[in-house]
C-alpha positions in Angstrom: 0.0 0.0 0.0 1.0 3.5 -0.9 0.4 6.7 0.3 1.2 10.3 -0.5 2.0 12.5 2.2 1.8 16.7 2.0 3.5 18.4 4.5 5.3 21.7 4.3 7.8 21.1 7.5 10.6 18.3 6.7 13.8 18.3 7.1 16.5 20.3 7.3 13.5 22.2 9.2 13.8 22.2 12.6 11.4 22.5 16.0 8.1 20.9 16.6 6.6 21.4 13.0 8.3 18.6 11.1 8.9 16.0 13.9 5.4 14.5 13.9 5.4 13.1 9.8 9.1 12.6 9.9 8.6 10.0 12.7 5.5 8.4 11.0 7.3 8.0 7.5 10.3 6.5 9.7 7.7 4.1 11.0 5.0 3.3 8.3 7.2 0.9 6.3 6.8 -1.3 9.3 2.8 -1.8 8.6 3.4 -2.5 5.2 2.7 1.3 4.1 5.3 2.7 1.3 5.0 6.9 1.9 6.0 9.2 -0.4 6.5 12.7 0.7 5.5 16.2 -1.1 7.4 19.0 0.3 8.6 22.6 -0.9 12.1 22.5 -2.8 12.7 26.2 -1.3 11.4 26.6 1.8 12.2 29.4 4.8 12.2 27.7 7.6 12.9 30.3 10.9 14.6 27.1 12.4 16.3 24.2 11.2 18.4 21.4 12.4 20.3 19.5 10.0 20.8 16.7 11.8 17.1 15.6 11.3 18.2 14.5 7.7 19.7 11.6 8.8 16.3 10.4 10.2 14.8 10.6 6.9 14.6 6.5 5.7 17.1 5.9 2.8 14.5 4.7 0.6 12.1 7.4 0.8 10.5 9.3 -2.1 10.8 12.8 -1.6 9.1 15.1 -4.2 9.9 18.9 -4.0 7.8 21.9 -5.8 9.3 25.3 -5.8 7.1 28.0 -3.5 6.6 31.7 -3.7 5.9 33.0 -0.2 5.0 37.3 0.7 7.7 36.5 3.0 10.3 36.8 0.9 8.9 40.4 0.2 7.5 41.4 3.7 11.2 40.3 4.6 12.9 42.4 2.3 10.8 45.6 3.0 11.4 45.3 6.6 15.2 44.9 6.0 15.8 41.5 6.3 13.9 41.1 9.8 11.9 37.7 10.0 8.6 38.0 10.2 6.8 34.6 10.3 5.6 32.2 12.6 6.0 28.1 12.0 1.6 28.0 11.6 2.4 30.7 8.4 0.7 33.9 9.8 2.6 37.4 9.9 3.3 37.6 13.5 1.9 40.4 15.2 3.5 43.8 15.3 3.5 47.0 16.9 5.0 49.1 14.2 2.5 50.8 11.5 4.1 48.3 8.5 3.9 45.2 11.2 0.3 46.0 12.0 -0.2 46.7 7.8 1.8 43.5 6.9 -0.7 41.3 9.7 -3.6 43.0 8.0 -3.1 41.9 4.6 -1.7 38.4 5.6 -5.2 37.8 8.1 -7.4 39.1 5.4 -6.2 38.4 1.4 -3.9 35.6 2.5 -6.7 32.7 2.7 -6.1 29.9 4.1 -2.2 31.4 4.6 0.6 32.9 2.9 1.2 29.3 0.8 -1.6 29.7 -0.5 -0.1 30.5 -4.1 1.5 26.7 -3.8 -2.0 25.8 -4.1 -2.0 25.7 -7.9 0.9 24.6 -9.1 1.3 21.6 -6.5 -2.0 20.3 -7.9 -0.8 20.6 -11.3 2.4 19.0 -10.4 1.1 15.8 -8.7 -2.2 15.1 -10.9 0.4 14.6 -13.4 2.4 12.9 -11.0 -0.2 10.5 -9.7 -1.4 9.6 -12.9 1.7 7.5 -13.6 2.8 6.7 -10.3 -1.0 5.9 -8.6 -1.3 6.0 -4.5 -4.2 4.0 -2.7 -4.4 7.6 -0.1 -2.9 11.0 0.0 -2.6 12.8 3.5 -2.4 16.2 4.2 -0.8 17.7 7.3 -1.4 21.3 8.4 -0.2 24.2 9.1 -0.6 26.0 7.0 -3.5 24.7 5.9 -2.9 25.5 2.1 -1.2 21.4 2.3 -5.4 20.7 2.9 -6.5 22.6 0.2 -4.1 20.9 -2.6 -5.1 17.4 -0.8 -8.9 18.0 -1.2 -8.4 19.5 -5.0 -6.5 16.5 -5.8 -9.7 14.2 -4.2 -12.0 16.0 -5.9 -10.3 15.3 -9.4 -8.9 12.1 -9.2 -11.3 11.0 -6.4 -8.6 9.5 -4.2 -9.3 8.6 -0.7 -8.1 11.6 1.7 -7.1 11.5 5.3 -6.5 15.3 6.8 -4.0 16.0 9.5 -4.1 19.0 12.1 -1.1 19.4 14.0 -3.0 22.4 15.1 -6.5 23.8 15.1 -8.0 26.3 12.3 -9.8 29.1 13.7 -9.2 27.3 17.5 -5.5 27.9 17.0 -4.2 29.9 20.0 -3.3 33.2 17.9 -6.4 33.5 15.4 -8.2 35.7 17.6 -5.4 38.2 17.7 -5.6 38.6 13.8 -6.7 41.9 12.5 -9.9 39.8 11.1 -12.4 41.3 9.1 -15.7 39.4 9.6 -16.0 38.8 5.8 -12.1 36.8 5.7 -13.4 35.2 9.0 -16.8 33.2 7.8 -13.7 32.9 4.4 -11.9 30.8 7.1 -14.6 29.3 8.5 -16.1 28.3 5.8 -12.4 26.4 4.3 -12.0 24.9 7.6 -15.7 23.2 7.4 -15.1 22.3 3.4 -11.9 20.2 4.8 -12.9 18.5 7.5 -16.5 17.8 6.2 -14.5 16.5 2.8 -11.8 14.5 4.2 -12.7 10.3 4.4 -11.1 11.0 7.9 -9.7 13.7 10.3 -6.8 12.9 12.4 -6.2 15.8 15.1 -3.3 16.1 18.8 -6.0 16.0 21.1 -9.4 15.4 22.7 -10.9 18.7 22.7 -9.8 19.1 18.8 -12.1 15.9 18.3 -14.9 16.6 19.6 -14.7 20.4 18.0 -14.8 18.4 14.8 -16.9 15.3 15.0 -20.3 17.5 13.7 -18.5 18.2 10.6 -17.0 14.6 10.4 -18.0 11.4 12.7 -14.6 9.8 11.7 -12.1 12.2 13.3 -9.7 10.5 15.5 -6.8 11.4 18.2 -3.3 10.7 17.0 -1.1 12.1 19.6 2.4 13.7 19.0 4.8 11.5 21.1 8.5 10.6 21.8 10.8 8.5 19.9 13.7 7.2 22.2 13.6 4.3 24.3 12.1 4.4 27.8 14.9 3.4 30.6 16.0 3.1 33.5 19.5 4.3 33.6 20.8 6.6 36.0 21.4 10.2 35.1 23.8 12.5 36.8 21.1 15.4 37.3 22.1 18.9 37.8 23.1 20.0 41.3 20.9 23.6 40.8 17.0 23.5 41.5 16.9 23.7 38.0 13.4 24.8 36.0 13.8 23.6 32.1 11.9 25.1 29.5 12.0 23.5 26.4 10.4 25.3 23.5 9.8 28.6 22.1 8.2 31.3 25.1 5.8 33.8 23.2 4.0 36.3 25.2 1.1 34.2 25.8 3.2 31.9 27.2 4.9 33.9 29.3 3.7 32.9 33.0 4.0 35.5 34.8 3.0 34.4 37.9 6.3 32.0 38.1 8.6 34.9 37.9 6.6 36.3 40.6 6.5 33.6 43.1 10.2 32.3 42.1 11.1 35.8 43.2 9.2 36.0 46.3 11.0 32.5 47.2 14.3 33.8 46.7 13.4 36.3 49.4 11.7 34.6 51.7 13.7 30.9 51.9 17.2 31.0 52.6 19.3 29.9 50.2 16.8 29.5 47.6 18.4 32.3 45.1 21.4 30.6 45.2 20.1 27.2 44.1 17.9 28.5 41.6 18.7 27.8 38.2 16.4 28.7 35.2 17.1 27.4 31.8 15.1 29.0 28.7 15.7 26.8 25.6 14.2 28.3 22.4 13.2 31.2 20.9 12.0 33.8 24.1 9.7 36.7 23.5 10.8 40.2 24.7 8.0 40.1 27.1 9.8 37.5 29.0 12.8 39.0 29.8 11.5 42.0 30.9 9.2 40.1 33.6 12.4 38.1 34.3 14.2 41.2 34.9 11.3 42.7 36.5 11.7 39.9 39.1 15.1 40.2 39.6 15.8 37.0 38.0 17.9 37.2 35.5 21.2 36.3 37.6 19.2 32.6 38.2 18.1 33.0 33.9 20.2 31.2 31.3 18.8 32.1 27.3 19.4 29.4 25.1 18.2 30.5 21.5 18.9 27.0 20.0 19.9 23.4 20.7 19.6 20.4 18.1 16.9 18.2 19.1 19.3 15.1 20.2 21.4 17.9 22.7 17.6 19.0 24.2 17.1 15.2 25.6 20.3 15.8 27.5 18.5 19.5 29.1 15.5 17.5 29.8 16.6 14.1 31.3 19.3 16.1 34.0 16.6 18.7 34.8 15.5 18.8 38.3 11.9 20.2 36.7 10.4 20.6 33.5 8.6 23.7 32.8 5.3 23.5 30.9 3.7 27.1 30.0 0.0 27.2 28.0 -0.8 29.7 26.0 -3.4 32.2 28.0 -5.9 32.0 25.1 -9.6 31.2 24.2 -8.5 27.7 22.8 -6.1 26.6 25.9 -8.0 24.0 27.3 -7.2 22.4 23.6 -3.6 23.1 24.1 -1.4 19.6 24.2 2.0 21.1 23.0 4.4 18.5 21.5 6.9 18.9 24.1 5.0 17.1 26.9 5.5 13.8 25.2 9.4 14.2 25.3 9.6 15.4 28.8 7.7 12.1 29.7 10.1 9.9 28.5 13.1 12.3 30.2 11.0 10.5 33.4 11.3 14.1 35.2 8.7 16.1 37.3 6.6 18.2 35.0 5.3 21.3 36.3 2.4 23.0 34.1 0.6 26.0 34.1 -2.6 26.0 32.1 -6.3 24.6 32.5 -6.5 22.4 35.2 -9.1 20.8 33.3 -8.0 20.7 29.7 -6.5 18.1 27.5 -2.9 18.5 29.1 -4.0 18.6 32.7 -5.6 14.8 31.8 -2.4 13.8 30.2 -0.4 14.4 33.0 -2.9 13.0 35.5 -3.1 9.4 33.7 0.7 9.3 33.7 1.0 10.5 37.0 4.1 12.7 35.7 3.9 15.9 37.2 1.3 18.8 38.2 -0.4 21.5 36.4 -1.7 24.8 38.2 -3.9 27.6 36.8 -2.9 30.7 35.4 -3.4 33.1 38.1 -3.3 30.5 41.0 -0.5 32.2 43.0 -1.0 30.7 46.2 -1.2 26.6 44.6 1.9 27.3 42.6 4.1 28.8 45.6 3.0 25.6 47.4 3.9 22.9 44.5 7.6 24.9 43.8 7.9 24.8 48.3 7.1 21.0 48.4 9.4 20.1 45.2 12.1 22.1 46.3 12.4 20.8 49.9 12.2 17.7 48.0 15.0 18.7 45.8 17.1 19.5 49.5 17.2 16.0 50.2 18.1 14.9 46.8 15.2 12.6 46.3 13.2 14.8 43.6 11.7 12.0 41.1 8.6 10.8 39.4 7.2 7.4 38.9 5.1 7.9 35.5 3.5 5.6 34.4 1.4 4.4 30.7 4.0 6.4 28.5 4.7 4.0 26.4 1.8 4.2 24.0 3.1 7.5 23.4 6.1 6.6 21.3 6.1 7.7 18.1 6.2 3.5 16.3 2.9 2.6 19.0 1.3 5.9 17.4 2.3 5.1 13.6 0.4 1.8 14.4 -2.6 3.6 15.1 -2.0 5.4 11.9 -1.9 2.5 10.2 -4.6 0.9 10.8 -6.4 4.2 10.0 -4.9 4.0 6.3 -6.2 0.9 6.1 -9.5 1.2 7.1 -9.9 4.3 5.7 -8.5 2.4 1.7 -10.7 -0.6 2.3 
């Protein structure tokens, strides 16, 4: 069985984007499923990690298609100064051609900026499919332009058509920042329910995601992100500081502010706290943070790591005395499940989250018993968890016993997927 996989994100791309079909094409070929991958020949990634290319399986179809993104022009306008996120929309500014620039992207840019892939990458692979024939295609978005090609190419060739949301449409955490007019919104709206209604089945990250979309489709299903080394036992030297990891990029509504301020009122109030304290920041940090850090008078306990390749970040993790987990303050968080939870799992260290105590993280972490998660203004809770693990830390005894992570590794998930294909063919 064959299938044909569209996905923007792949290698040498780095981050979260492009781990979750890299691991599934490292795994399908295991279940008897032969993918072939459709990616951009010229992409601009804002991250990338060359190392990933040595996960890609040696006997791997990769097609690339040439892209024309506004990027390239927004970028050269603003003199060379990035301007993107990894979803595709203009990130939001606070200078009159930033606030311009997000205006046009929210409003003429529909579904995204790759939108003008949309044409030619049908072109390319209806002639492509018609001498080299797939039993599926699959599309994976952000940006959701990959969807749009996918359910063209249904609609012509009347393939079978499994759709992939690594993130939510119009639920994603930022949409409701986006200088919206209410015309490009019901545009949105209206693309997201053509997909999903369209596609033979929906694969989303999480529970919430599901049940948003079973009304426009009855088969949507949960496929997870996960982790992909092994889970052990062997003893790590962990770090001597109270150290509090956080892997991932920090943008401002991720920024918990109510850490810095507790973490700062400890470092008064408990002797010898300050000294012990260690933050670590991996990723790409939003100015908003360090001025609260700063604020705080934390930035003598802050280290800012822009970027570490992903096999250095399991090192972070797995000597970490605690792993940081910050949701986005936003109408969708309860939805939130970012892909870093899975890897801190299998580091087998306490996960502290702020967020929804009753969202699709909060139950993650309670099934696996792996950590805590407080709410975003619940001061008083969080000064008590960071207390307790601390004086835990003291006596050099700060652990976790998760348990159930297993199914989360990323071969146990391409299983799943699988036997989705297959169903989904048959």
């Amino acid at each position: 069985m064959k299938v044909l996989i569209l996905t923007y994100y792949w290698p040498p791309a780095g981050g979260s984007g492009v781990q979750r079909w890299l691991k599934f094409v490292k795994y399908l070929q295991e279940f008897g499923i032969t993918p072939v991958v459709y990616t951009v020949e010229n992409p601009d990634f804002s991250i990338q990690d060359e190392g990933l290319l040595n996960e890609i399986p040696s006997n791997i179809e990769v097609l690339k298609q040439p892209i024309w993104e506004p990027y390239q022009l927004v970028n050269l306008l603003s003199k060379g100064k990035k301007n993107m996120t990894n979803a595709g929309f203009l990130s939001q500014q606070k200078s009159m051609f930033g606030r311009l620039s997000s205006y046009i992207r929210a409003n003429y840019f529909i579904p995204d900026a790759r939108m003008f892939w949309i044409k030619p990458s049908v072109s390319y692979l209806e002639k492509y499919l018609k001498e080299n024939p797939v039993d599926l295609i699959i599309s994976s978005g952000p940006p959701h332009s990959l969807h749009c090609i996918a359910m063209k190419l249904k609609q012509k060739m009347n393939l079978k058509w499994i759709s992939d949301f690594r993130d939510p449409w119009t639920d994603i955490d930022y949409f409701h920042q986006l200088p919206l007019t209410k015309k490009a919104l019901e545009k949105h709206k209206l693309y997201e329910q053509n997909v999903v209604s369209k596609s033979d089945a929906v694969v989303v990250v999480g529970e919430t995601m599901r049940k948003n979309y079973l009304a426009l489709n009855s088969n949507t299903v949960v496929l997870s992100n996960g982790f992909d080394t092994e889970v052990t036992s062997d003893k790590v030297v962990l770090d001597t500081a109270f150290s509090i990891t956080h892997i991932g990029m920090m943008n401002e509504d991720r920024n918990p502010r109510v850490l810095w301020e507790v973490l700062s009122e400890l470092t008064e109030e408990i002797d010898g706290f300050s000294a012990a304290l260690e933050i670590q920041l991996i990723g790409k940090i939003d100015a908003s943070v360090t001025d609260e850090i700063e604020k705080n008078q934390l930035e003598k306990n802050t280290s800012f790591i822009s970027y570490v390749p992903h096999e250095e970040v399991q090192n972070y993790q797995k000597k970490s005395q605690l792993l940081l987990l910050s949701i986005n303050r936003v109408p969708s968080a309860k939805g939130i499940v970012t892909g870093k939870v899975f890897e801190y799992l299998v580091a087998k260290r306490p996960i502290l989250a702020i967020g929804p105590i009753d969202g699709d993280l909060a139950n993650i972490l309670e099934a696996t018993k792996a950590g805590s998660i407080v709410g975003f203004d619940d001061k008083e809770q969080l000064k008590s968890e960071l207390i307790k693990m601390y004086q835990i830390f003291k006596e050099t005894r700060l652990s976790v016993n998760s348990i159930g992570i297993e199914k989360y590794h990323r071969k146990e998930i391409t299983k799943k997927l699988a036997e989705l294909i297959k169903q989904t063919v048959a």
